[in-house]
HTML snippet that shows the backbone in 3Dmol.js (N, CA, C, O; Angstrom):
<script src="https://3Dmol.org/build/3Dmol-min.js"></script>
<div id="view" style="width:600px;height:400px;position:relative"></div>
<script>
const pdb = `
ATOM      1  N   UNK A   1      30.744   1.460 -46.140  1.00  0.00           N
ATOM      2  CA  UNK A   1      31.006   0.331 -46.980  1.00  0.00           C
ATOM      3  C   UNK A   1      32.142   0.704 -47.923  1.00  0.00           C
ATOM      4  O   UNK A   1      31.924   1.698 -48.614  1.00  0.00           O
ATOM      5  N   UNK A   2      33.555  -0.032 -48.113  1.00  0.00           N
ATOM      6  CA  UNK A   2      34.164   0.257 -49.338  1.00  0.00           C
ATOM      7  C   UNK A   2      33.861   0.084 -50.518  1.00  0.00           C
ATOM      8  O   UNK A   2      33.125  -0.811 -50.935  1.00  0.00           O
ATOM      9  N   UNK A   3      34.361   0.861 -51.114  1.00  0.00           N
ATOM     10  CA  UNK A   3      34.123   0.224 -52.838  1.00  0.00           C
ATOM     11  C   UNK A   3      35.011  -0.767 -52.896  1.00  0.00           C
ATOM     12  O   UNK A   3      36.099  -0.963 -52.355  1.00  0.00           O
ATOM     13  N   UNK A   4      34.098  -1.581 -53.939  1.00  0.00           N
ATOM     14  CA  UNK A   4      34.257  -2.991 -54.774  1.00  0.00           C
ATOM     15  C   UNK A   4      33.910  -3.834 -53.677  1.00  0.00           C
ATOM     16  O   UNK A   4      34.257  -4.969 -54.006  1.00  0.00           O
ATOM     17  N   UNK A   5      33.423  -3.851 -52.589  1.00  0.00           N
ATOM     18  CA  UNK A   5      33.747  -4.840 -51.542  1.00  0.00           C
ATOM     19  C   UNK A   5      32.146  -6.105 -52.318  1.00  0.00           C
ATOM     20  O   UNK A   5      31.182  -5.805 -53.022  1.00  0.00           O
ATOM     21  N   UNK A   6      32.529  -7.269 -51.806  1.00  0.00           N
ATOM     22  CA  UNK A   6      32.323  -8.148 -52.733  1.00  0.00           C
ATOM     23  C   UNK A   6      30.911  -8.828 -51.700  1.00  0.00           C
ATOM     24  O   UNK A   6      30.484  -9.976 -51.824  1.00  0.00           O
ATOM     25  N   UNK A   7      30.463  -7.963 -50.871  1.00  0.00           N
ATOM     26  CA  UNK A   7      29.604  -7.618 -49.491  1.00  0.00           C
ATOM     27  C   UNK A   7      27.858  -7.630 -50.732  1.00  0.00           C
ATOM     28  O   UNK A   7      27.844  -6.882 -51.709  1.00  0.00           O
ATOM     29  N   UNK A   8      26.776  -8.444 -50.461  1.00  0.00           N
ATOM     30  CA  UNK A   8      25.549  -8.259 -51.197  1.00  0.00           C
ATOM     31  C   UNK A   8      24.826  -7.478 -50.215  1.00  0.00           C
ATOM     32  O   UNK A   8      24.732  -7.822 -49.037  1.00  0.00           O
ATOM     33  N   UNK A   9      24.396  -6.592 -50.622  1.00  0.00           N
ATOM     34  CA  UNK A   9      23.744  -5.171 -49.909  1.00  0.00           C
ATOM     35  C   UNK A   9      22.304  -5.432 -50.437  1.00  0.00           C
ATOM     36  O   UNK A   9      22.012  -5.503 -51.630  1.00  0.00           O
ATOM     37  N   UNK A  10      21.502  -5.556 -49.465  1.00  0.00           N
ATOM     38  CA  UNK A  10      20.093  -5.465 -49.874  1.00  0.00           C
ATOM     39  C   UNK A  10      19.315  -4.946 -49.270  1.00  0.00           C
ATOM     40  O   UNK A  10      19.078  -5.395 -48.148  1.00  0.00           O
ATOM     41  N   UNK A  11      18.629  -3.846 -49.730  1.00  0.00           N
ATOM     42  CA  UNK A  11      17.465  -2.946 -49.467  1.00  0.00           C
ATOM     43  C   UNK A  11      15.826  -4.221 -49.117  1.00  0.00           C
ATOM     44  O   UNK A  11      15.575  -5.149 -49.886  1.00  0.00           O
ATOM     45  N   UNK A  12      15.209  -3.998 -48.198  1.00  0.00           N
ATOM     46  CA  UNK A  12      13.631  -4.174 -48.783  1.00  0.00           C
ATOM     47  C   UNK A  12      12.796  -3.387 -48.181  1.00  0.00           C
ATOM     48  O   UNK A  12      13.030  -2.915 -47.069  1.00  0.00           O
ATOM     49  N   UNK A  13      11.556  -3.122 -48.958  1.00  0.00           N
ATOM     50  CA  UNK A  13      10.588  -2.841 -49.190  1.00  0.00           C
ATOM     51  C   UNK A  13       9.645  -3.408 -48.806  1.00  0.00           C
ATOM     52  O   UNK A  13      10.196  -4.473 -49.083  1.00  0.00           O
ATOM     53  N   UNK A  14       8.419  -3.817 -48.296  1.00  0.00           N
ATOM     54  CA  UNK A  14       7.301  -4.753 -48.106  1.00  0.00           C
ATOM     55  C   UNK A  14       6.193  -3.938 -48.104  1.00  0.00           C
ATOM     56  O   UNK A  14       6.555  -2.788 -47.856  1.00  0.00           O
ATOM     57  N   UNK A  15       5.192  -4.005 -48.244  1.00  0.00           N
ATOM     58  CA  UNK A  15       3.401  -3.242 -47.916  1.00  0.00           C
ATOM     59  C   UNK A  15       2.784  -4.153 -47.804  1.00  0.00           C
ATOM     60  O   UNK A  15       3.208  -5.276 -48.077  1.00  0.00           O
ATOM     61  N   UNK A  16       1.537  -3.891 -47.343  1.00  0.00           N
ATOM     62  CA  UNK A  16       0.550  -4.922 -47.556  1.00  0.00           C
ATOM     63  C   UNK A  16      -0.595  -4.161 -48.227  1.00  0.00           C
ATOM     64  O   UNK A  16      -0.567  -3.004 -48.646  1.00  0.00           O
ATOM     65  N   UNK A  17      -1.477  -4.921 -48.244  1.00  0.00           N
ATOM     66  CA  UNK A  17      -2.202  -4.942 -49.345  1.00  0.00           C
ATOM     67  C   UNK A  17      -3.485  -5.551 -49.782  1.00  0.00           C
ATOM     68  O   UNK A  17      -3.239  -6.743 -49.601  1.00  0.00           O
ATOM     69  N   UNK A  18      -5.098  -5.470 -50.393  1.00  0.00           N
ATOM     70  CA  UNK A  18      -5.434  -5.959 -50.848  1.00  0.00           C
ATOM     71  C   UNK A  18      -5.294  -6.444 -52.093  1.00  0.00           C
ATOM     72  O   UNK A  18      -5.908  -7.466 -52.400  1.00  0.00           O
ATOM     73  N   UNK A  19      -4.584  -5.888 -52.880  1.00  0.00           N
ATOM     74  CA  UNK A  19      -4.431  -5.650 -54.671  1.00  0.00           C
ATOM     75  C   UNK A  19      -3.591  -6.120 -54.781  1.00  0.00           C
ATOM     76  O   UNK A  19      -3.159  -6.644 -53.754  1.00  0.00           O
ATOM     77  N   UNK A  20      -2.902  -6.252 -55.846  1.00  0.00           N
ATOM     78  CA  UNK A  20      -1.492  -6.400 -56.290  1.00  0.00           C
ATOM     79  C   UNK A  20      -0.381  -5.646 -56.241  1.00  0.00           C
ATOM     80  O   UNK A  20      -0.443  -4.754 -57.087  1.00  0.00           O
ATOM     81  N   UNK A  21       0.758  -5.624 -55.513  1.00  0.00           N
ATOM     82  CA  UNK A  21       1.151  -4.239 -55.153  1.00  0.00           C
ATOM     83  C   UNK A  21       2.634  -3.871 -56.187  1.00  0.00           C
ATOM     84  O   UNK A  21       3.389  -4.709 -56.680  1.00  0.00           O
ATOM     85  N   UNK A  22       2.693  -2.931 -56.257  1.00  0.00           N
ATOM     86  CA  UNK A  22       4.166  -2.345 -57.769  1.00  0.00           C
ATOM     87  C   UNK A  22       5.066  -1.388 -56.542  1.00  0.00           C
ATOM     88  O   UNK A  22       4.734  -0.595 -55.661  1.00  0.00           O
ATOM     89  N   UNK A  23       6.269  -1.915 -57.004  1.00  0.00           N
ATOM     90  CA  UNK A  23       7.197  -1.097 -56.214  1.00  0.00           C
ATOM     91  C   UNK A  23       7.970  -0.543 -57.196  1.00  0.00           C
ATOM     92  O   UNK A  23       8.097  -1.170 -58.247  1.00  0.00           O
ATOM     93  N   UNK A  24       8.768   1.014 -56.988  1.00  0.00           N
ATOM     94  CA  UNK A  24       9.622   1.296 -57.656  1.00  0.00           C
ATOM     95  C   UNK A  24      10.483   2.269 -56.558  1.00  0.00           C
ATOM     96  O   UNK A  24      10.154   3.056 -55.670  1.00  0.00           O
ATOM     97  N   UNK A  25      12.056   1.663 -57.239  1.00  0.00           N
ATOM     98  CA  UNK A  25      13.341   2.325 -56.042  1.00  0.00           C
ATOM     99  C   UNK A  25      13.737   3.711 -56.905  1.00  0.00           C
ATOM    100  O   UNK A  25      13.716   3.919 -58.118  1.00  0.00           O
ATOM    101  N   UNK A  26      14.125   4.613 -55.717  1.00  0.00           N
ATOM    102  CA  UNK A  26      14.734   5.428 -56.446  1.00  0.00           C
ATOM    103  C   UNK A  26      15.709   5.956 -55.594  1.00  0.00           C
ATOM    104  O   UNK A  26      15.681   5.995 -54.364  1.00  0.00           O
ATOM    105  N   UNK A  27      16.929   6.523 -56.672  1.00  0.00           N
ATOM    106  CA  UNK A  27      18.355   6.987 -55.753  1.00  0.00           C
ATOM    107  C   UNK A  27      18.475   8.406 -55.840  1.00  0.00           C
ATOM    108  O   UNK A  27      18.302   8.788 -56.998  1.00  0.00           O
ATOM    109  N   UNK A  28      18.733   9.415 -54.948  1.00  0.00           N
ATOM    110  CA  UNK A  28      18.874  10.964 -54.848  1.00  0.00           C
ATOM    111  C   UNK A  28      17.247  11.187 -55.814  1.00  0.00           C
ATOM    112  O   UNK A  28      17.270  12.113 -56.624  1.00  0.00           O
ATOM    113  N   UNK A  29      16.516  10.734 -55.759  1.00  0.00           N
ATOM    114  CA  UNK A  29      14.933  11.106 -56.267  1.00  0.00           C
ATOM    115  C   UNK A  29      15.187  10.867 -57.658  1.00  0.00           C
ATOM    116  O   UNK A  29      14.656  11.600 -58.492  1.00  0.00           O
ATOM    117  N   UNK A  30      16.011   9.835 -58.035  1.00  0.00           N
ATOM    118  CA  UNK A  30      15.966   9.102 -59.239  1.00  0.00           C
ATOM    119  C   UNK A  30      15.133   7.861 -59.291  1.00  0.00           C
ATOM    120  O   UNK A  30      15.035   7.134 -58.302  1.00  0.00           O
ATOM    121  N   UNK A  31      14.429   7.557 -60.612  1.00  0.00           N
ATOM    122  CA  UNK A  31      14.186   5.637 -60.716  1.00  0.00           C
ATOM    123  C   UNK A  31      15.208   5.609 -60.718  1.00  0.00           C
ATOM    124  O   UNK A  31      16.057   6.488 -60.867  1.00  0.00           O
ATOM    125  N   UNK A  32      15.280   4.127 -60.475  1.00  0.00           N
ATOM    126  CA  UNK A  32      16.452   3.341 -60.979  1.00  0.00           C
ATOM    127  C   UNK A  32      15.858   1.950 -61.502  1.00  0.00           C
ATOM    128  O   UNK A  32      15.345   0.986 -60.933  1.00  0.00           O
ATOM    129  N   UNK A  33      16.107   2.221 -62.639  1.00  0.00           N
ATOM    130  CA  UNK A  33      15.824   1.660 -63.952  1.00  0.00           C
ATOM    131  C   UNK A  33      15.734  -0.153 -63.654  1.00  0.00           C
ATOM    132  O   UNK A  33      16.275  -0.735 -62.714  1.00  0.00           O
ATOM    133  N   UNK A  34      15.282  -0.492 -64.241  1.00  0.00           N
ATOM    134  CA  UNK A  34      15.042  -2.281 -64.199  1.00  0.00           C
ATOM    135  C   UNK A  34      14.690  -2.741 -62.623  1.00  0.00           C
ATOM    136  O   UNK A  34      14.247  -3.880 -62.474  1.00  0.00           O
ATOM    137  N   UNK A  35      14.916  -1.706 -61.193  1.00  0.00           N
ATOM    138  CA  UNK A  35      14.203  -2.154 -60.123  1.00  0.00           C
ATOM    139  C   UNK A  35      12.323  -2.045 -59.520  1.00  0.00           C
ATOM    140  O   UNK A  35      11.719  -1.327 -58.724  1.00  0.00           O
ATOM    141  N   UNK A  36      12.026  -2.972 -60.257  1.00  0.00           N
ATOM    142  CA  UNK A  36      10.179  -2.707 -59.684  1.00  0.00           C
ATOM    143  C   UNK A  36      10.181  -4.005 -58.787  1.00  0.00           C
ATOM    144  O   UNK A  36       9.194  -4.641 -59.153  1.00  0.00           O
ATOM    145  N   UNK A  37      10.744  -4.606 -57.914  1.00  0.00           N
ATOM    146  CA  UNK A  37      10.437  -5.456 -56.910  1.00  0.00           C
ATOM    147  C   UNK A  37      10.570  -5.032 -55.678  1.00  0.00           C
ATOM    148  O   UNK A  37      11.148  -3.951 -55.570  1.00  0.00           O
ATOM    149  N   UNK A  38      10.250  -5.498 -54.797  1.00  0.00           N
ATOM    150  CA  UNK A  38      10.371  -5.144 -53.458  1.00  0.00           C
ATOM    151  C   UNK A  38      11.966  -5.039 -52.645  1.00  0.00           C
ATOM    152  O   UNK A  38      12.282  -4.357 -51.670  1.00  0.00           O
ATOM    153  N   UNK A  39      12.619  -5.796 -53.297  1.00  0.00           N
ATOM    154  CA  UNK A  39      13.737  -5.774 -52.914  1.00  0.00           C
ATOM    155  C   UNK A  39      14.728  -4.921 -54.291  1.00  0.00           C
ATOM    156  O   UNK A  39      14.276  -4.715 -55.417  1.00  0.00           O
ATOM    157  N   UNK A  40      16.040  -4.558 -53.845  1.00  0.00           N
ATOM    158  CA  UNK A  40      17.059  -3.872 -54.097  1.00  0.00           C
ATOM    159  C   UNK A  40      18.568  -4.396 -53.655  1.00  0.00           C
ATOM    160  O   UNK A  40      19.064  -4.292 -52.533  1.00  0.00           O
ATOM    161  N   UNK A  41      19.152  -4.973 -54.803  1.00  0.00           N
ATOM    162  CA  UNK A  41      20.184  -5.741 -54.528  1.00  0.00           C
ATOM    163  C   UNK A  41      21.536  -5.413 -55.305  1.00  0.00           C
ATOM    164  O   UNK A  41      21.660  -5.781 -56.473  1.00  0.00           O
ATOM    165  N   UNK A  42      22.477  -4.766 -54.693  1.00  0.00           N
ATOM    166  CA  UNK A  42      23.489  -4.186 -54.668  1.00  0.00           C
ATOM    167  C   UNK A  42      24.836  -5.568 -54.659  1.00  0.00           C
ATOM    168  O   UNK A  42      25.162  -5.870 -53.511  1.00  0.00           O
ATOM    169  N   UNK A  43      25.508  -6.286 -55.672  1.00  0.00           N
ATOM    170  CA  UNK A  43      26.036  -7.256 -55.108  1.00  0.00           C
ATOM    171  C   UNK A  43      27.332  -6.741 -55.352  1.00  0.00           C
ATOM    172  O   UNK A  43      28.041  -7.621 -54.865  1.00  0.00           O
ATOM    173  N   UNK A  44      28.358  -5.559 -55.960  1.00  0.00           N
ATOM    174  CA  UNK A  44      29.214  -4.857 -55.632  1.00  0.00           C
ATOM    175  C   UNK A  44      29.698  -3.705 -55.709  1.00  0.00           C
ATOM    176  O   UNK A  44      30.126  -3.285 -56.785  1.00  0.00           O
ATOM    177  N   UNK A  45      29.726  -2.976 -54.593  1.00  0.00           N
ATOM    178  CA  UNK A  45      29.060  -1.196 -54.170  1.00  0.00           C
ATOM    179  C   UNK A  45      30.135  -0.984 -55.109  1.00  0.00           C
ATOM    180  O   UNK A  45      30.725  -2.026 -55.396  1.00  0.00           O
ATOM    181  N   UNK A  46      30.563   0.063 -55.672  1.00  0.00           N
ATOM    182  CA  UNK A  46      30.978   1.451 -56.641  1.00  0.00           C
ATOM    183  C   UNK A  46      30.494   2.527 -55.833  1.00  0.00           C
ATOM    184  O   UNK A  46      29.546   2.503 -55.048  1.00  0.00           O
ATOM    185  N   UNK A  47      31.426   3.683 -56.182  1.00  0.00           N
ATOM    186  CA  UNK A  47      31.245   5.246 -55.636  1.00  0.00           C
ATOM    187  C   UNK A  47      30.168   5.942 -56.320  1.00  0.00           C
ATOM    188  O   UNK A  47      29.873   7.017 -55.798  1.00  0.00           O
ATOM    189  N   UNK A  48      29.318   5.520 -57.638  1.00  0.00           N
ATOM    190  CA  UNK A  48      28.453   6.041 -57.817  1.00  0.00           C
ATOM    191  C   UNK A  48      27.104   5.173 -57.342  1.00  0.00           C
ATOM    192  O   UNK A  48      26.008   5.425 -57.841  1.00  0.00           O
ATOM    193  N   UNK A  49      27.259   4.252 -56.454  1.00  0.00           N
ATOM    194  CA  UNK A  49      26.115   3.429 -55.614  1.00  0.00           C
ATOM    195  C   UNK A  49      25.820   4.586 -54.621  1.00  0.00           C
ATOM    196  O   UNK A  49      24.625   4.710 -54.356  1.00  0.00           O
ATOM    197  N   UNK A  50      26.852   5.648 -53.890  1.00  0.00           N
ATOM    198  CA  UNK A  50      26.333   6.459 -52.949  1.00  0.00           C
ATOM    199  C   UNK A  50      25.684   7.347 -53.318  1.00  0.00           C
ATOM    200  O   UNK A  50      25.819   7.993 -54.357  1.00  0.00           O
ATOM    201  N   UNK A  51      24.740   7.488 -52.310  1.00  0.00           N
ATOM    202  CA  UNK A  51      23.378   8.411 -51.630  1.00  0.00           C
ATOM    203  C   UNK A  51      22.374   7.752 -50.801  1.00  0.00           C
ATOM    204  O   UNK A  51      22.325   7.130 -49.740  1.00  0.00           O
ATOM    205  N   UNK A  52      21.630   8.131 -51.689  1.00  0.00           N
ATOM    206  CA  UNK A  52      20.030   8.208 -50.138  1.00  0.00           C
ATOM    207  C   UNK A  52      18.977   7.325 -51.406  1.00  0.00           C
ATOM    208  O   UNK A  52      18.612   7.743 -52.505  1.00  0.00           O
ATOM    209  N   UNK A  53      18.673   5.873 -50.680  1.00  0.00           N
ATOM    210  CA  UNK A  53      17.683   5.365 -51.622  1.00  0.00           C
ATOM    211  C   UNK A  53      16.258   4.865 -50.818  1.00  0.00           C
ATOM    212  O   UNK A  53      16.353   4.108 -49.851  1.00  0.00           O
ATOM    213  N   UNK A  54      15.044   5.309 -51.256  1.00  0.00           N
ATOM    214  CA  UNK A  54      13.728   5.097 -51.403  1.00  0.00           C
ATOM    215  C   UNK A  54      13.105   4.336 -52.346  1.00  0.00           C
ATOM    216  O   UNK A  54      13.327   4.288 -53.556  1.00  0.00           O
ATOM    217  N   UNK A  55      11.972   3.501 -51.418  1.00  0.00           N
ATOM    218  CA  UNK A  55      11.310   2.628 -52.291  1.00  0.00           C
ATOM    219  C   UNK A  55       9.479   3.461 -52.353  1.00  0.00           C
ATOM    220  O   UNK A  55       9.179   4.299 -51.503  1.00  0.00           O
ATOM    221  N   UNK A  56       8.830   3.190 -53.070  1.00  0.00           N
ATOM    222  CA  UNK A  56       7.546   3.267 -53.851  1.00  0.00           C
ATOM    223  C   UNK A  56       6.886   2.216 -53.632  1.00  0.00           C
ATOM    224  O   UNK A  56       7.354   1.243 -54.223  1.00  0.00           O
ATOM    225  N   UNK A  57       5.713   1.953 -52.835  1.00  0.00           N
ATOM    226  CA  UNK A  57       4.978   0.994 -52.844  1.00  0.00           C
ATOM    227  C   UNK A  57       3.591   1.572 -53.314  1.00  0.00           C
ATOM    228  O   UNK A  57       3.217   2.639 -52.829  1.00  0.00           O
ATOM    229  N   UNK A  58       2.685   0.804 -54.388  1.00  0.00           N
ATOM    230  CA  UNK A  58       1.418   1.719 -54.968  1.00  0.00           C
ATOM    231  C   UNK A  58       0.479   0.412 -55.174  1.00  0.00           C
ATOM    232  O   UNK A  58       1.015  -0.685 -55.330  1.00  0.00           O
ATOM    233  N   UNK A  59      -0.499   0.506 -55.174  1.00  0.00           N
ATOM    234  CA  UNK A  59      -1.608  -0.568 -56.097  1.00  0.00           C
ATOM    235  C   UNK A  59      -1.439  -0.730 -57.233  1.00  0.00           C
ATOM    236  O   UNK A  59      -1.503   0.264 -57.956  1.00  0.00           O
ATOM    237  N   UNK A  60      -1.189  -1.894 -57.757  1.00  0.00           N
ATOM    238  CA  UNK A  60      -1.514  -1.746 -59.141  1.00  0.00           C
ATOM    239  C   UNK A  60      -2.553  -1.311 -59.771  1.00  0.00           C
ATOM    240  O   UNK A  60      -2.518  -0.389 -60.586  1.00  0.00           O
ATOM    241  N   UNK A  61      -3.748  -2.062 -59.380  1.00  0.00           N
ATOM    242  CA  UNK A  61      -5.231  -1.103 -59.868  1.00  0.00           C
ATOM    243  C   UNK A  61      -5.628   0.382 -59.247  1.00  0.00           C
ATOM    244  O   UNK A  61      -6.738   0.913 -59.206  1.00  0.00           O
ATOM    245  N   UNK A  62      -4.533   0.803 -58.845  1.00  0.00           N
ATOM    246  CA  UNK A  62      -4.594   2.432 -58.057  1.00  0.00           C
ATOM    247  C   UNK A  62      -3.332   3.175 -57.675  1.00  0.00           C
ATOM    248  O   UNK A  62      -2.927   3.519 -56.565  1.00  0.00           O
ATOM    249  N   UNK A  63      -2.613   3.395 -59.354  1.00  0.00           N
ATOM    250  CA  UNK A  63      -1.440   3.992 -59.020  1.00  0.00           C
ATOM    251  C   UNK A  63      -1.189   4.899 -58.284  1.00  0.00           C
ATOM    252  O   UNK A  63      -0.130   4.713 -57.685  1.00  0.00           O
ATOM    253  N   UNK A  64      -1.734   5.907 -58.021  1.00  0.00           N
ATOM    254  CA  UNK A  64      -1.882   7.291 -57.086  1.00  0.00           C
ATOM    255  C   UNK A  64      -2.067   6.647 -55.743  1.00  0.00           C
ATOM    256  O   UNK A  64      -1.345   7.392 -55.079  1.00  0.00           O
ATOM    257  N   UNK A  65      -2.564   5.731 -54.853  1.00  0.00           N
ATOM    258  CA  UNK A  65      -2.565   5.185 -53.899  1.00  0.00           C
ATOM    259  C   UNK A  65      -1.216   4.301 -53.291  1.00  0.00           C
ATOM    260  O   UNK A  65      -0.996   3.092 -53.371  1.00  0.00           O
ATOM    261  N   UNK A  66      -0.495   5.273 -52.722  1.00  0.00           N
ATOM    262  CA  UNK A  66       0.857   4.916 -52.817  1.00  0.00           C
ATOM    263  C   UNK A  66       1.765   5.311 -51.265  1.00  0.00           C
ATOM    264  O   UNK A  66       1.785   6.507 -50.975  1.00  0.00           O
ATOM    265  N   UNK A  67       2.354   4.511 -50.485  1.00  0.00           N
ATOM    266  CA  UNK A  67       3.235   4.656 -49.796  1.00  0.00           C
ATOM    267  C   UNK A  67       4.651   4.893 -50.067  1.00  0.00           C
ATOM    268  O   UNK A  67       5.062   4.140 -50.949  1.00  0.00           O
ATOM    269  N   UNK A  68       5.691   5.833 -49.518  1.00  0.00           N
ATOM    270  CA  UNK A  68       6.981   5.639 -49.100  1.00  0.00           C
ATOM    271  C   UNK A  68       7.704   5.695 -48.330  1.00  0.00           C
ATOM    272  O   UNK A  68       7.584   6.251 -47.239  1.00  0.00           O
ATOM    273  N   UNK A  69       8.951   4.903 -48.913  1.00  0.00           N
ATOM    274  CA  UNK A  69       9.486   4.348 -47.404  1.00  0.00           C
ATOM    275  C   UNK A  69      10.249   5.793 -46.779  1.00  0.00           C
ATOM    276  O   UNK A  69       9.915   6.937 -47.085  1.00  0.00           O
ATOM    277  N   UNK A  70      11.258   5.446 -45.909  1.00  0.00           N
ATOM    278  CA  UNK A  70      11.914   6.093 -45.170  1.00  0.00           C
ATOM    279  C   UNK A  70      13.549   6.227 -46.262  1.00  0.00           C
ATOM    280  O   UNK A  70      13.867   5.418 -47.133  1.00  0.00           O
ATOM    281  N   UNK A  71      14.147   7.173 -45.954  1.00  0.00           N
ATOM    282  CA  UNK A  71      15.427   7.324 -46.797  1.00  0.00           C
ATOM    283  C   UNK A  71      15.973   5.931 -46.120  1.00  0.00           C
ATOM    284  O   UNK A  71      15.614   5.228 -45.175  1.00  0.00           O
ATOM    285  N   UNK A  72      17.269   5.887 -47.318  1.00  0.00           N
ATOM    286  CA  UNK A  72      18.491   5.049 -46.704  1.00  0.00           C
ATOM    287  C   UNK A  72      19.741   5.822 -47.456  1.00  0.00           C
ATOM    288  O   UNK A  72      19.986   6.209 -48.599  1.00  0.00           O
ATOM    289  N   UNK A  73      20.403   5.827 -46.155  1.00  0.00           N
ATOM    290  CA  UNK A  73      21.850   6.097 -47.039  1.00  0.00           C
ATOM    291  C   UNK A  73      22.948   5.140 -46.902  1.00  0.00           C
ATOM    292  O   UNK A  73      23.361   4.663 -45.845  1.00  0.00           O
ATOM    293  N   UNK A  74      23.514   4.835 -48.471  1.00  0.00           N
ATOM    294  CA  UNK A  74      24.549   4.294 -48.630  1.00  0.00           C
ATOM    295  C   UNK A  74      25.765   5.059 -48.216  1.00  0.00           C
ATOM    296  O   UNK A  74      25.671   6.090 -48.882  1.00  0.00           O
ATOM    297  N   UNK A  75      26.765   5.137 -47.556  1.00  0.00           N
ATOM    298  CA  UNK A  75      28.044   5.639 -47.426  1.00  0.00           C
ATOM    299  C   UNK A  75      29.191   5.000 -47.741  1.00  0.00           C
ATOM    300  O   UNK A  75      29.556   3.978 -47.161  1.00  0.00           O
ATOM    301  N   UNK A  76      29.819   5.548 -48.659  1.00  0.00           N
ATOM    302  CA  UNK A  76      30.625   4.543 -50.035  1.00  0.00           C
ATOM    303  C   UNK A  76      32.034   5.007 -49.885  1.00  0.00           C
ATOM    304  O   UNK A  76      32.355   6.087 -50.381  1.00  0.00           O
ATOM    305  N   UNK A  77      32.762   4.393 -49.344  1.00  0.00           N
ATOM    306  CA  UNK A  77      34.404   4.778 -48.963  1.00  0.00           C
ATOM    307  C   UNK A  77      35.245   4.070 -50.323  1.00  0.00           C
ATOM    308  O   UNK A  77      35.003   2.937 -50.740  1.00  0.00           O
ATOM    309  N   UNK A  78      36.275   4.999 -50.904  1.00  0.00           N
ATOM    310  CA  UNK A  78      37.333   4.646 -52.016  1.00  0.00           C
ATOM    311  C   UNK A  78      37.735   3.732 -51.317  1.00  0.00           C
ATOM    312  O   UNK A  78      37.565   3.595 -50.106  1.00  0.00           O
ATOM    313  N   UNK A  79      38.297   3.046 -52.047  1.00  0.00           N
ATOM    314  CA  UNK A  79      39.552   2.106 -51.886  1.00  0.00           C
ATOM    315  C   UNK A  79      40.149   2.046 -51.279  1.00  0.00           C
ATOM    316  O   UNK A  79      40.318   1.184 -50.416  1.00  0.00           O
ATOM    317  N   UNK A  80      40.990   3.437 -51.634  1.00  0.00           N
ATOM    318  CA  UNK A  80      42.368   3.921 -50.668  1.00  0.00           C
ATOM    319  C   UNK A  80      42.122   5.067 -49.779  1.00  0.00           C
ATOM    320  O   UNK A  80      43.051   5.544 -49.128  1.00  0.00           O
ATOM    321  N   UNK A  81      40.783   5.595 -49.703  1.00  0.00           N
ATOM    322  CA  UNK A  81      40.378   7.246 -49.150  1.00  0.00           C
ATOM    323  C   UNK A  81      39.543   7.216 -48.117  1.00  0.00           C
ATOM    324  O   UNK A  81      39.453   6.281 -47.321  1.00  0.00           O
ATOM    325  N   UNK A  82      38.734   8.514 -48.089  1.00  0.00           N
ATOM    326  CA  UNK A  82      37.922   8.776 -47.052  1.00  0.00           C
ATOM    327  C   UNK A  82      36.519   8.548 -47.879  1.00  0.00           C
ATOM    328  O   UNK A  82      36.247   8.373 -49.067  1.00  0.00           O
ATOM    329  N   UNK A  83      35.610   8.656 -46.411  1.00  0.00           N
ATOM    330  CA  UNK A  83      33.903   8.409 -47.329  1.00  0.00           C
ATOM    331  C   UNK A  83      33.956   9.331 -48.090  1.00  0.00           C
ATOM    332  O   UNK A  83      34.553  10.297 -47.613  1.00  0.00           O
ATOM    333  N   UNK A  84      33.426   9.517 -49.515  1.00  0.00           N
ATOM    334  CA  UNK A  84      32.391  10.436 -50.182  1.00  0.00           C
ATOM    335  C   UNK A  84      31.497  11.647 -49.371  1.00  0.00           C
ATOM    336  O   UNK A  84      30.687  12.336 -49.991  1.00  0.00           O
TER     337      UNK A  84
END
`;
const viewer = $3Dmol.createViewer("view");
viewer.addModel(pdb, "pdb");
viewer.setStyle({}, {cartoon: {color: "spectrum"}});
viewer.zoomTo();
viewer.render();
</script>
């Protein structure tokens, strides 16, 4: 993907569930801050959008009861350059 490209990039997430279910994304084994929904929406990539992002699916009434997903990697090409 280049940077700035004006492309909406979206991750999801889904579980199922009896409970109410809490998701949280994270990038290189970071949160990332203000995402607790199932989805992850990228609407214009930057060079610090690249790496590898995972989602968190848990119970709400049973935080420790928790799935995750599979990596994803973003691959984030400059402008004018090669990928990252």
């Amino acid at each position: 993907m280049k940077e700035g490209s004006k492309v909406e990039l979206v991750f999801k997430c889904k579980a199922r569930g009896n409970s109410k279910l809490a998701y949280q994304w994270y990038k290189d084994g970071t949160v990332v801050q203000g995402k607790d929904e199932g989805t992850l929406v990228l609407k214009s990539v930057t060079l610090p959008d690249f790496g590898c992002y995972k989602c968190v699916a848990s119970c709400k009434d049973s935080p420790s009861d928790s799935v995750e997903s599979s990596l994803a990697e973003l691959n984030v090409t400059p402008r004018g350059g090669t990928s990252k």
